[in-house]
C-alpha angles and dihedrals in degrees: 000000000000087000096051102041094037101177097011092065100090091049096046086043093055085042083058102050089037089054088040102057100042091048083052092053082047092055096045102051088050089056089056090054102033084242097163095177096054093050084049086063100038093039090047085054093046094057093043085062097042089053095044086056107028102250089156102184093048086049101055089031079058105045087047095056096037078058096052098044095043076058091057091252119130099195098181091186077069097040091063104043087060090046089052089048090050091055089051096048081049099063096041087055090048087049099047088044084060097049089042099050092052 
């Protein structure tokens, strides 16, 4: 992906980690509330940018809930695996920003 965006990597990459980060704090308050069709939107937006920038196992974490709740299922075991793995993919972004921005 470096390759491919060049100089824009460092922006898409910051795009990334921004929309990442608020989808994860969405996800978190509808769980709260059991609020299904809200975690179908921010979940939705969490496997398009794991699938922009690779990020495999969000991106399968997030299809698989997508499936369930599209089903009408809220499996919050699910839910928070994802949640775990979002967490993860957000401190290797930060970290790569950082390496990125010297």
């Amino acid at each position: 992906i470096r390759t491919v965006m060049g100089n824009n990597f460092p922006t898409l990459l910051k795009q990334f980690h921004a929309t990442l980060e608020q989808q994860q704090e969405r996800i978190l308050a509808a769980l709260d509330v059991n609020d299904r069709l809200s975690m179908i939107e921010a979940v939705h937006r969490v496997k398009n940018n794991a699938g922009d920038l690779g990020a495999s196992l969000l991106l399968d974490l997030a299809t698989e809930l997508e499936r369930g709740l599209q089903g009408g299922e809220l499996d919050k075991r699910l839910a928070q695996e994802l949640l775990s793995e979002g967490k993860r993919v957000l401190k290797a972004a930060a970290d790569l920003i950082n390496v990125e921005s010297q």
